[in-house]
C-alpha positions as CSV (number, residue, x, y, z in Angstrom):
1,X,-15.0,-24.0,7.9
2,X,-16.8,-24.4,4.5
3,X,-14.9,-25.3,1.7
4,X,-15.5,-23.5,-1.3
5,X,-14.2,-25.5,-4.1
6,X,-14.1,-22.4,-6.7
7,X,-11.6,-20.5,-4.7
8,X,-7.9,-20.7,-4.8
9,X,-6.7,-22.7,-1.8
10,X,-4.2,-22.0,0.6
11,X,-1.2,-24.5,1.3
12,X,-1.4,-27.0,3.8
13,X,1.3,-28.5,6.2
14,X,0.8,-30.4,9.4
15,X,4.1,-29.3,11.6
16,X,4.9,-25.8,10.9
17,X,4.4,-22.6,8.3
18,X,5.8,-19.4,6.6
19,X,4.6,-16.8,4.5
20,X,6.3,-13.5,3.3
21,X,6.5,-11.1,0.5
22,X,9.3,-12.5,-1.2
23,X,9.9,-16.5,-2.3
24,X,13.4,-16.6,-1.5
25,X,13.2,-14.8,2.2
26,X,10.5,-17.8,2.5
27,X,12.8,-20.6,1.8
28,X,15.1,-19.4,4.5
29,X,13.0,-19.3,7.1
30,X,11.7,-23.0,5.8
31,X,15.1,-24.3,5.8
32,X,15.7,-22.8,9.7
33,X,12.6,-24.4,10.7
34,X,13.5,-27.8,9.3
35,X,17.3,-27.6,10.6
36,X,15.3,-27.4,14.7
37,X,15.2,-23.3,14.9
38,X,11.8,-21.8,16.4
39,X,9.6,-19.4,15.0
40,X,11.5,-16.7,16.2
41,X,14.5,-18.3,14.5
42,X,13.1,-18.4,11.1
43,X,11.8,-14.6,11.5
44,X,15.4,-13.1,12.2
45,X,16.9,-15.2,9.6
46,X,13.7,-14.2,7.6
47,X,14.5,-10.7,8.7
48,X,17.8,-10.1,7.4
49,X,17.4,-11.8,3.8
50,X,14.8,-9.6,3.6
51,X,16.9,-6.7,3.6
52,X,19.4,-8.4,0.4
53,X,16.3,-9.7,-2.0
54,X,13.6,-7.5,-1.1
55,X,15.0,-3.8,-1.4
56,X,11.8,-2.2,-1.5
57,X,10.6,-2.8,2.3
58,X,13.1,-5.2,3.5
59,X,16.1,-3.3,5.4
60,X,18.3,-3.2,8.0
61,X,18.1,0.6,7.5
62,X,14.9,0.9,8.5
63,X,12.2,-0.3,11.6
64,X,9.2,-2.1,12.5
65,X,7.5,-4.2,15.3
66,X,7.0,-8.2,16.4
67,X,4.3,-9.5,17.8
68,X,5.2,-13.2,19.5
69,X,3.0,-15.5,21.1
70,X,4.6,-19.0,22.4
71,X,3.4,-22.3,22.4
72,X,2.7,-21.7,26.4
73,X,0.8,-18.4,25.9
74,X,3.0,-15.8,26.2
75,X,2.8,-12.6,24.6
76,X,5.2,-10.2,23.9
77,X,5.8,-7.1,21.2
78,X,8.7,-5.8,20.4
79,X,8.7,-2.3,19.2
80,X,12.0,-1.4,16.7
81,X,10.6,1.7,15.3
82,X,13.0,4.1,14.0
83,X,13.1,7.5,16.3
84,X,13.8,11.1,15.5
85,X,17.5,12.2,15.7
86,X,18.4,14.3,19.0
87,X,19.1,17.2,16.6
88,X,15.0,17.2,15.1
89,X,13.2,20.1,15.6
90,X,9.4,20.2,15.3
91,X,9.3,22.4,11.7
92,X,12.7,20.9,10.2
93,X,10.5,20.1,7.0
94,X,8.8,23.2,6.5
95,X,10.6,26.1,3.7
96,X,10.5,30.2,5.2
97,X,6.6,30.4,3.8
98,X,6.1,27.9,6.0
99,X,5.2,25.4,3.4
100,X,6.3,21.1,3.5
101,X,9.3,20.3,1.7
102,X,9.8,16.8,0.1
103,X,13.1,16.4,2.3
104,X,10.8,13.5,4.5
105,X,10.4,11.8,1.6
106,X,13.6,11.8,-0.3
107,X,17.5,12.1,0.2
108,X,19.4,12.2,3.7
109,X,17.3,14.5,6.0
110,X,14.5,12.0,6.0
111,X,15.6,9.3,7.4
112,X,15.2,8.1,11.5
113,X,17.4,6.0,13.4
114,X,17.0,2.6,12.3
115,X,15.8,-0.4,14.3
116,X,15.7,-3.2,12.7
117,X,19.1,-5.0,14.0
118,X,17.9,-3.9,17.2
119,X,14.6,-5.9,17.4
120,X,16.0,-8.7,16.0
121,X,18.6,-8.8,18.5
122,X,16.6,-8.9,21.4
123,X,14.0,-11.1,19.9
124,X,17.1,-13.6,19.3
125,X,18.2,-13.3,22.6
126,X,14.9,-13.9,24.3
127,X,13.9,-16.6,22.7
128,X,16.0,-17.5,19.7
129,X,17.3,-21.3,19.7
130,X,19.9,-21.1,16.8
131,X,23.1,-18.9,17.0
132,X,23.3,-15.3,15.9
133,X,26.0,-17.0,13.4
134,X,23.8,-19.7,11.9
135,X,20.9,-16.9,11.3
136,X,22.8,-14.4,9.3
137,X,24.5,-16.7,6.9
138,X,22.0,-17.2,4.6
139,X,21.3,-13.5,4.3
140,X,25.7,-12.8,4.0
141,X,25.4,-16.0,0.9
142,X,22.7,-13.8,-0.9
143,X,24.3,-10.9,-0.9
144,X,27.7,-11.9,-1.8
145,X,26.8,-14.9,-3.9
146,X,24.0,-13.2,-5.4
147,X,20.7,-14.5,-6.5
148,X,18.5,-14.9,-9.7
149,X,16.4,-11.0,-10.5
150,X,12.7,-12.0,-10.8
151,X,10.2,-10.5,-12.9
152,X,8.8,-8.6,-10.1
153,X,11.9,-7.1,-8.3
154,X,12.8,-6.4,-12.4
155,X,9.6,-4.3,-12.7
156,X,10.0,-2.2,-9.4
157,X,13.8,-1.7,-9.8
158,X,12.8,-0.1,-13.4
159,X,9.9,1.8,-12.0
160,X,12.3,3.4,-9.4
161,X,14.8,4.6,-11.9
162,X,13.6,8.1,-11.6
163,X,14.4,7.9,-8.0
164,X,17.7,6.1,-8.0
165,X,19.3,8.3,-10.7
166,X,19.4,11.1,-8.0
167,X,22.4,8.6,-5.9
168,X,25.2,7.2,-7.8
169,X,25.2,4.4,-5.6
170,X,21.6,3.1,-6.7
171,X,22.7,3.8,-10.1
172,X,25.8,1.7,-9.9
173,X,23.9,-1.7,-7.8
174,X,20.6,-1.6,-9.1
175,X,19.9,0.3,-12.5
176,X,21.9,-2.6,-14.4
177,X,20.1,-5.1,-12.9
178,X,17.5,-6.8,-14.9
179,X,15.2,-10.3,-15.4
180,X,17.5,-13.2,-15.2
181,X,20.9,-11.1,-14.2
182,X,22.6,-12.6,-10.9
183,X,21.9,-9.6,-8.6
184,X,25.6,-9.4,-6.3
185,X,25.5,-6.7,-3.7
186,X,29.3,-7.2,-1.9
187,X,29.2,-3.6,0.2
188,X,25.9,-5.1,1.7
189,X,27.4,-8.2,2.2
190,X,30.5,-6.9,4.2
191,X,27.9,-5.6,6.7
192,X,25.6,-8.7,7.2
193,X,28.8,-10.3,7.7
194,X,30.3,-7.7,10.9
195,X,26.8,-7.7,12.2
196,X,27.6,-12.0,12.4
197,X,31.1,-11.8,13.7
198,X,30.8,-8.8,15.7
199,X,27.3,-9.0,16.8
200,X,24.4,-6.2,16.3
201,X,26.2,-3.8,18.1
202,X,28.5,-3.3,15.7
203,X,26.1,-1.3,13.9
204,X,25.0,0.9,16.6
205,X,28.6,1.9,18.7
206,X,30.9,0.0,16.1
207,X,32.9,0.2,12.5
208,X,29.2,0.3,11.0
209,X,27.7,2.8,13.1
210,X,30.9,5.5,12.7
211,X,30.4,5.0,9.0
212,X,26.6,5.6,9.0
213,X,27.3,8.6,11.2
214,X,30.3,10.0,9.3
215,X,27.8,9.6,5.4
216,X,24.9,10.7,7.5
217,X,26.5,14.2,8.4
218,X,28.2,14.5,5.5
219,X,25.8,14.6,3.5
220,X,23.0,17.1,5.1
221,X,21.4,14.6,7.5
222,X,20.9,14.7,11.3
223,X,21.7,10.8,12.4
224,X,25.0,11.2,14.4
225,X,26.8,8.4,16.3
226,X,25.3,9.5,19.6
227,X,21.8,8.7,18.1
228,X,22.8,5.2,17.4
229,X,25.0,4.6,20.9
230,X,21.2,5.3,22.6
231,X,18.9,3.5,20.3
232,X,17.1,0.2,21.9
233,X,14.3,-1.6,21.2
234,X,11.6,-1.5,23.2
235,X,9.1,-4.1,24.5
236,X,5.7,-3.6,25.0
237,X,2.4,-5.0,26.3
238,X,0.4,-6.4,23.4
239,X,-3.2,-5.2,23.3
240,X,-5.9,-7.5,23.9
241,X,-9.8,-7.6,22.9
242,X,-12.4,-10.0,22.0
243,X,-14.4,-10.1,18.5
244,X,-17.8,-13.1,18.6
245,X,-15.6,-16.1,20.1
246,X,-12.2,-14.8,19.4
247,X,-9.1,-13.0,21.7
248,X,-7.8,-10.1,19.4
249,X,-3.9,-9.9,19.9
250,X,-2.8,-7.0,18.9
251,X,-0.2,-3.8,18.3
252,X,-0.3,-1.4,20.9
253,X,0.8,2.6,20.5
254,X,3.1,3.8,18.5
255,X,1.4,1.3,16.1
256,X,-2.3,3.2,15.9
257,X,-3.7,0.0,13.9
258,X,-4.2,-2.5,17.0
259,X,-6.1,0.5,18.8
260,X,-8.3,0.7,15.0
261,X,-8.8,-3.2,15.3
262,X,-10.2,-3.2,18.2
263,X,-12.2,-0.4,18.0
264,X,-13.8,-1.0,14.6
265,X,-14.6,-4.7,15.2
266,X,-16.1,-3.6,18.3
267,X,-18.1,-1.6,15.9
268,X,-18.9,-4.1,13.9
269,X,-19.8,-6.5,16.8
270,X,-23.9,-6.5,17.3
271,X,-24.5,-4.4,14.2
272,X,-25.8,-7.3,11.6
273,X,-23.9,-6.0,9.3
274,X,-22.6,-9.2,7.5
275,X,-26.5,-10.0,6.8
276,X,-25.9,-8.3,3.6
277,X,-22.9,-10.9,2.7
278,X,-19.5,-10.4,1.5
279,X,-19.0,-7.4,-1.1
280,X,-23.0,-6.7,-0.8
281,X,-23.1,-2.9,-0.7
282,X,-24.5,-2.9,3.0
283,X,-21.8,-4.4,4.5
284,X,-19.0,-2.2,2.7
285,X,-21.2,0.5,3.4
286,X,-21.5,-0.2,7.5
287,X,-17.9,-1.4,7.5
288,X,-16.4,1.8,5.5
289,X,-18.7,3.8,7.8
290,X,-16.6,2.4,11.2
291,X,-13.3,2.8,9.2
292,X,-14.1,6.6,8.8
293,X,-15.3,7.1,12.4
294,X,-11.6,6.0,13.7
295,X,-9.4,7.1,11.2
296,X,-11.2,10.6,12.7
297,X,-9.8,9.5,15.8
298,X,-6.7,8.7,15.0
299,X,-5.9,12.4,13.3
300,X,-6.7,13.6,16.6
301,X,-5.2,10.9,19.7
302,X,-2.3,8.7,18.7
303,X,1.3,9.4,18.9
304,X,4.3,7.5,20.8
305,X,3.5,6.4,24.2
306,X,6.8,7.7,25.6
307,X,5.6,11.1,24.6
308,X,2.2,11.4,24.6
309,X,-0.6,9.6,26.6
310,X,-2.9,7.8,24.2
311,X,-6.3,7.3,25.5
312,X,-6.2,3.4,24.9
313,X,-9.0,2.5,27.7
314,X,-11.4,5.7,26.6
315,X,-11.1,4.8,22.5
316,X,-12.0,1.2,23.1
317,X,-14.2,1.5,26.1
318,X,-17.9,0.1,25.2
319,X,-20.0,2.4,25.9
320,X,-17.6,5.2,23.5
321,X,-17.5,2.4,20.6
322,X,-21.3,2.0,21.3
323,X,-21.9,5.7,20.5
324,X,-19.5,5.9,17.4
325,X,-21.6,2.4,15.7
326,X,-25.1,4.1,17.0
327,X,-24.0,7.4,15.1
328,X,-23.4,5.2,11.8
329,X,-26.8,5.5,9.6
330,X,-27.3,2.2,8.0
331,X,-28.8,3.6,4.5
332,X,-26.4,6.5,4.1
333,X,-22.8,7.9,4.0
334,X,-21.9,10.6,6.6
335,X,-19.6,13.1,4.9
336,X,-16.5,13.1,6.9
337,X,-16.9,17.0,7.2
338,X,-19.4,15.9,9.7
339,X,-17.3,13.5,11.5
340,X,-14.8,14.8,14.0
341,X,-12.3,13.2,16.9
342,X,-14.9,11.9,19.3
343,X,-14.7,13.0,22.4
344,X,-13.5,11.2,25.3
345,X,-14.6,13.3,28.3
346,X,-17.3,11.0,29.0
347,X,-15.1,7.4,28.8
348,X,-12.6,6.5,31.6
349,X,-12.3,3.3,30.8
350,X,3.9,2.1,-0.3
351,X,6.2,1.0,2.0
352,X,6.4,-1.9,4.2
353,X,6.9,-6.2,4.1
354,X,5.4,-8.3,6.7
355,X,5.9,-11.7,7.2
356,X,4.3,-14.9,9.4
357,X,6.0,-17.8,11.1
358,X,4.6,-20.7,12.9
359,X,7.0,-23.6,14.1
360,X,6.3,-27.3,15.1
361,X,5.8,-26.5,18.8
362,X,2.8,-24.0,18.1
363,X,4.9,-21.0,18.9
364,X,4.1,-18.0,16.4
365,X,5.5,-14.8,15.3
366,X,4.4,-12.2,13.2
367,X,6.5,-9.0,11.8
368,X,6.0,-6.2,10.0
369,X,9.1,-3.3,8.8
370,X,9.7,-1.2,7.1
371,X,11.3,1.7,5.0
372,X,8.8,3.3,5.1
373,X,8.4,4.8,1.0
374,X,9.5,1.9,-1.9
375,X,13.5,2.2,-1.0
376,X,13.3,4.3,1.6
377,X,14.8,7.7,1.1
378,X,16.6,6.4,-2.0
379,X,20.2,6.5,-0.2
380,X,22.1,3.5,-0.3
381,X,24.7,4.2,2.5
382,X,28.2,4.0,0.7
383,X,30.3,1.3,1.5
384,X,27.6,-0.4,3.9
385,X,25.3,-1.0,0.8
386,X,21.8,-0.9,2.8
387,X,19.2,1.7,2.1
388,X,18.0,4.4,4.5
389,X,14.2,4.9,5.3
390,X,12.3,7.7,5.3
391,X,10.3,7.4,8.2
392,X,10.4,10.7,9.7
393,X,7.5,11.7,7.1
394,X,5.1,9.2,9.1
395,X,5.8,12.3,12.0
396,X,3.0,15.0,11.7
397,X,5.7,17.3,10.0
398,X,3.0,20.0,10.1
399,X,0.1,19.0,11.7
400,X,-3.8,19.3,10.1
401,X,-1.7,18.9,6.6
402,X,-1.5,15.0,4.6
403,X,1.3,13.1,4.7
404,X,2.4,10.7,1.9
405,X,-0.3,8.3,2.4
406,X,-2.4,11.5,2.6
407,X,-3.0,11.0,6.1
408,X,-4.1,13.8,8.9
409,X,-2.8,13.9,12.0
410,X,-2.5,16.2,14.7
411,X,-0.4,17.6,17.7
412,X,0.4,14.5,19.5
413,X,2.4,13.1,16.5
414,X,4.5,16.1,15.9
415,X,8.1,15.9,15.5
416,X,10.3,15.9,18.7
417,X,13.8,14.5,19.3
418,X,14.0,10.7,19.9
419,X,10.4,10.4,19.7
420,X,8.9,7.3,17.5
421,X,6.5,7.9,14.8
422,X,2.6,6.9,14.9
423,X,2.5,4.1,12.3
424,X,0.0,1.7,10.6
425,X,1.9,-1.2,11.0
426,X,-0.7,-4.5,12.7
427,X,0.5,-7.6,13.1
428,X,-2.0,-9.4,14.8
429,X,-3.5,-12.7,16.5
430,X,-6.3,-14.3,17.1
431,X,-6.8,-17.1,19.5
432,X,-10.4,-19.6,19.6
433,X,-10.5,-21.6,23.1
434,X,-7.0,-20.0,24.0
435,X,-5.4,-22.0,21.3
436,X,-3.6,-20.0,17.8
437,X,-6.2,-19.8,15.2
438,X,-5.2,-17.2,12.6
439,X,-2.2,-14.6,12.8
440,X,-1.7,-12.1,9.9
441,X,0.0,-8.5,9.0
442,X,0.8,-6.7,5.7
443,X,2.6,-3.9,4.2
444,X,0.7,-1.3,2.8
445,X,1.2,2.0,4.4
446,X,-2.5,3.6,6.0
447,X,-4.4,1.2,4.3
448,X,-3.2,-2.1,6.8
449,X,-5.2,-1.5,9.1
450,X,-7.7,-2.1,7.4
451,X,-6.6,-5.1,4.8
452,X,-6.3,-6.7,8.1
453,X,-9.8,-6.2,9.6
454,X,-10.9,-7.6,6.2
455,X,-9.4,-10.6,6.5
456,X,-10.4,-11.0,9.8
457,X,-13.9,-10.4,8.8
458,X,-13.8,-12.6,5.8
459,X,-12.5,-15.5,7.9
460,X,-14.5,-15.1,10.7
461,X,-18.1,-13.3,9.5
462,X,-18.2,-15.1,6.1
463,X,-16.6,-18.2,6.4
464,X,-14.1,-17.6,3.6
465,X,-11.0,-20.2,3.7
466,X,-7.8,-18.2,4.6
467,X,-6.7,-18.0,0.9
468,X,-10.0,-16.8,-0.4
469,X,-10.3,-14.2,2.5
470,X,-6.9,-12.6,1.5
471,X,-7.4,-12.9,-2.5
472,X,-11.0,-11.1,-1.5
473,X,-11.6,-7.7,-3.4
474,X,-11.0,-5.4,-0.9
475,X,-12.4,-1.2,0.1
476,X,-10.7,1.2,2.0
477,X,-11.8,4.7,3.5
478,X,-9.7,6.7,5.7
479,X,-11.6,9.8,6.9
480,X,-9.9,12.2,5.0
481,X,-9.8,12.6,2.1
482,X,-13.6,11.8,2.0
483,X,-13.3,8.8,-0.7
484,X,-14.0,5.4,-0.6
485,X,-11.3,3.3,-2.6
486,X,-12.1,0.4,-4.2
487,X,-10.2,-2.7,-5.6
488,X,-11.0,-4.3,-9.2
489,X,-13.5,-7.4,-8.8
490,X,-16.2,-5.0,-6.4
491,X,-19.2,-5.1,-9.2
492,X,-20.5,-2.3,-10.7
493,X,-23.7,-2.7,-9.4
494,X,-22.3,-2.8,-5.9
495,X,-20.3,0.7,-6.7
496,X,-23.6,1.8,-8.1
497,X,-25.7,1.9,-4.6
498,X,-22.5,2.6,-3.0
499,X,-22.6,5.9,-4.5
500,X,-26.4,6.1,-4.1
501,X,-25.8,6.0,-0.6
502,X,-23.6,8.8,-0.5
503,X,-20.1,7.2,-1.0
504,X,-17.7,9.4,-2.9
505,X,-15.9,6.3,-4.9
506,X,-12.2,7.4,-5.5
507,X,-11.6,6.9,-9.3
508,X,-9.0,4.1,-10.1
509,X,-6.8,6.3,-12.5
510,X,-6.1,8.4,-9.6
511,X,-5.3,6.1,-6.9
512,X,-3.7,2.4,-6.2
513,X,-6.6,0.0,-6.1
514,X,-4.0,-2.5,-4.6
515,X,-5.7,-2.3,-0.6
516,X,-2.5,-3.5,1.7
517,X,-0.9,-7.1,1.0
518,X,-2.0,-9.4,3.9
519,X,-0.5,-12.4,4.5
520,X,-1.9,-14.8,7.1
521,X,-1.8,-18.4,8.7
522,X,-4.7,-20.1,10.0
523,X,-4.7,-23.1,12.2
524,X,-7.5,-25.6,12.5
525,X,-8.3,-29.2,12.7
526,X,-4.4,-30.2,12.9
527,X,-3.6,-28.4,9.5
528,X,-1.7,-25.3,9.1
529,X,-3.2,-23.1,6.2
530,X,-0.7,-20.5,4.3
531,X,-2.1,-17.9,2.8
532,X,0.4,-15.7,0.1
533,X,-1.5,-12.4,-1.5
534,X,-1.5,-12.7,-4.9
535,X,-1.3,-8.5,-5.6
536,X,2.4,-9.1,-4.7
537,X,5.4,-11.9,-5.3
538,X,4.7,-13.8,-1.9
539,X,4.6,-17.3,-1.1
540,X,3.8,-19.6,1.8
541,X,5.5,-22.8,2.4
542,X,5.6,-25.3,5.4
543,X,6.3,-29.0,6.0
């Protein structure tokens, strides 16, 4: 890989790496990989202190999925989404005009059944090394102990103030907390440490899981004690493609973003588009252009496998992907009024954290959960201290109408009980000559899926380092609304034939030019390469 000298560099360690949104979550997962723990190890512990110094995204109150790939080649994804209560009902968030309410965004009614305990229970038990014990302490020290309030938790405490003044119990943990104060959270900690000493069942069929239950129904919301007696994690087969001289490992349904990996880089593959170079206006345009084309699809075909059948062989069957590219005009935008679900008759065959380990014996593991919104629902669950997420708006609460992230989707993600929202969330592989070469994920709501096929791109298309490929300005189109979104550092002139070309550029004032937060490990020659994303407070460490 060439080394360009003018841009920032990742960090480099010969035995094994972490990255993750949040410094001090990736100093505990160092520290288990340095004590003999494994990958999967270091993510549970990683997991869990999470949920005490990263508020925001990490949570035991909320869901995600892990994608693991051992040193001998196996593959496995865990899937710890949160699901619909049993008493949902497909128009729960809709007023008598039938109109959405905002209770899937905020306060008790929106919240699913958490997962997150869940998934790192049976990852632990699968292949964990260490003992339950040894990887919740650190988390139980930071929240009883306490740890130093950066700059950057500062800032997004204060900018949810508005939200937190609505629950006395945010008020009373996190409104006094500010730069420099030693941030205690002793409910939070009495939790972490009955999920230790009692084990993660204690907070499904347990002291912790009559608690949730009784605050739950008492206060409006639909989570009862039977909904967390049935929840369990779920593994599934990861999905699998090829991109130039790579394996693709990816997230299979309900995630939709392996399914968009796949099917845009297949897109992608053949076209020439990278002749134009990175952040020419010909390869956003193409790329942008085969972003649109499956977010149409995924309005229209993705939903939880349990449910619904997804069409996984017919959306990333060639000759289907070779239609949607050869409908892509090379010189101009296609409004997406003119760009529908393709049809498959013909083919048979805010916010989130995410988080990368890689240990000493090659095995690799790659996580992404979530709350769903910044704090969830903004309930902190009285005398358990964790916040609830607000998934249930990721549901199709009415279909044809936008969600949060102003996403469309259809029938197949409606609201039913126990049923697991479509999500965006992609932690994904690849492999060169069956050996690890880069893994990567990030938070970021719709727009993942696509920070990671940019990163992918950048590493593998234009020879970026792995640091430089995730610092890269990045774009972002999602079908609908028809705009093109753009990150600062994209030159004017390159905006300028964009628009020429058609491109409705989304104005920054209006929208948050920060394009996902991927963070990503690439292995080559021997080295390990961390890559932390500078629009957020990451780091990446190893040894």
């Amino acid at each position: 890989m060439t080394l360009n000298l003018m841009a920032r560099q990742p960090v480099h360690a010969p035995h094994a790496m972490v990255v993750a949104q949040e410094p001090l979550a990736a100093d505990v997962g160092l520290d288990v990989l340095k004590a003999g723990g494994n990958a999967i190890d270091a993510a549970v512990a990683m997991g869990f202190a999470l949920a005490v110094t990263y508020p925001f995204a990490g949570n035991i109150g909320g869901g995600g999925f892990m994608l693991v790939r051992l040193a001998d080649g196996t593959t496995n994804f865990i899937d710890f989404r949160e699901e619909a209560p049993l008493a949902a009902t497909r128009n729960m968030y809709l007023d008598a005009n039938g109109k959405l309410t905002r209770d899937s965004l905020v306060g008790w009614r929106a919240c699913g059944v958490p997962g997150s305990v869940r998934g790192f229970a049976l990852a632990h038990k699968k292949y964990g090394h260490k003992t339950w014990t040894e990887l919740l302490n650190p988390a139980v020290r930071l929240a009883s102990g306490g740890f130093p309030v950066s700059y950057h938790l500062a800032q997004s405490l204060f900018s949810a103030g508005k939200l937190f003044e609505r629950f006395p119990q945010e008020d009373r943990i996190f409104l006094a907390a500010h730069y420099g104060d030693t941030l205690k959270q002793p409910e939070l900690a009495e939790t972490l440490k009955r999920i230790r000493d009692h084990g993660p069942d204690d907070f499904y069929t347990g002291e912790i899981a009559r608690k949730l239950a009784a605050a739950v129904q008492a206060n409006g919301g639909l989570i009862s004690l039977d909904d967390l007696k049935k929840y369990r994690a779920l593994e599934r087969k990861p999905l699998r493609g090829h991109y130039r001289d790579y394996e693709v490992i990816t997230s299979p349904p309900p995630s939709s973003g392996g399914i968009g990996i796949l099917q845009m880089l297949g897109m992608l593959d053949g076209s020439g588009y990278e002749k134009g170079g990175a952040g020419s206006a010909a390869s956003i345009h193409f790329v942008a252009e085969a972003m649109r084309r499956f977010y149409a699809d995924r309005s229209e075909y993705f939903g939880d496998p349990d449910f619904v059948k997804v069409p996984v062989h017919k959306l990333l069957s060639q000759r289907y992907i070779g239609n949607r590219r050869a409908s892509i005009d090379p010189l101009h935008a296609t409004p997406s009024n003119l760009i529908h679900p393709g049809n498959l008759t013909p083919y048979e065959s805010s916010e989130t954290t995410h988080f990368n380990v890689v240990d000493s014996q090659g095995n690799a593991v790659a996580v992404t959960y979530t709350l769903n919104g910044g704090y969830g629902n903004g309930v902190v669950v009285p005398g358990l201290g964790f916040f609830l997420n607000n998934e249930m708006d990721d549901f199709a609460a009415k279909p044809g109408e936008e969600n949060m992230f102003h996403l469309i989707q259809g029938e197949a993600n409606a609201i039913q009980p126990s049923k697991r929202p479509l999500s965006s969330m992609t932690p994904t592989m690849l492999l060169h000559d069956d050996k690890l070469f880069l893994i990567l994920g990030a938070p970021g709501g719709s727009r993942i899926i696509n920070g990671v096929l940019e990163v992918i791109l950048n590493v593998v298309d234009f020879h970026m380092n792995v640091q430089e490929a995730v610092d890269w300005p990045r774009f972002h189109h999602q079908w609908m609304p028809d705009e093109l979104y753009l990150e600062k550092g994209i030159s004017p002139d390159t905006v300028a034939v964009l628009r020429a070309m058609g491109h409705k550029i989304a104005p920054y004032e209006n929208t948050n030019p920060v394009i996902a937060r991927v963070e990503a490990i690439l292995s080559e020659n021997g080295w390990l390469e961390g890559a932390a994303d500078g629009r957020g407070n990451a780091k990446a460490e190893g040894y």
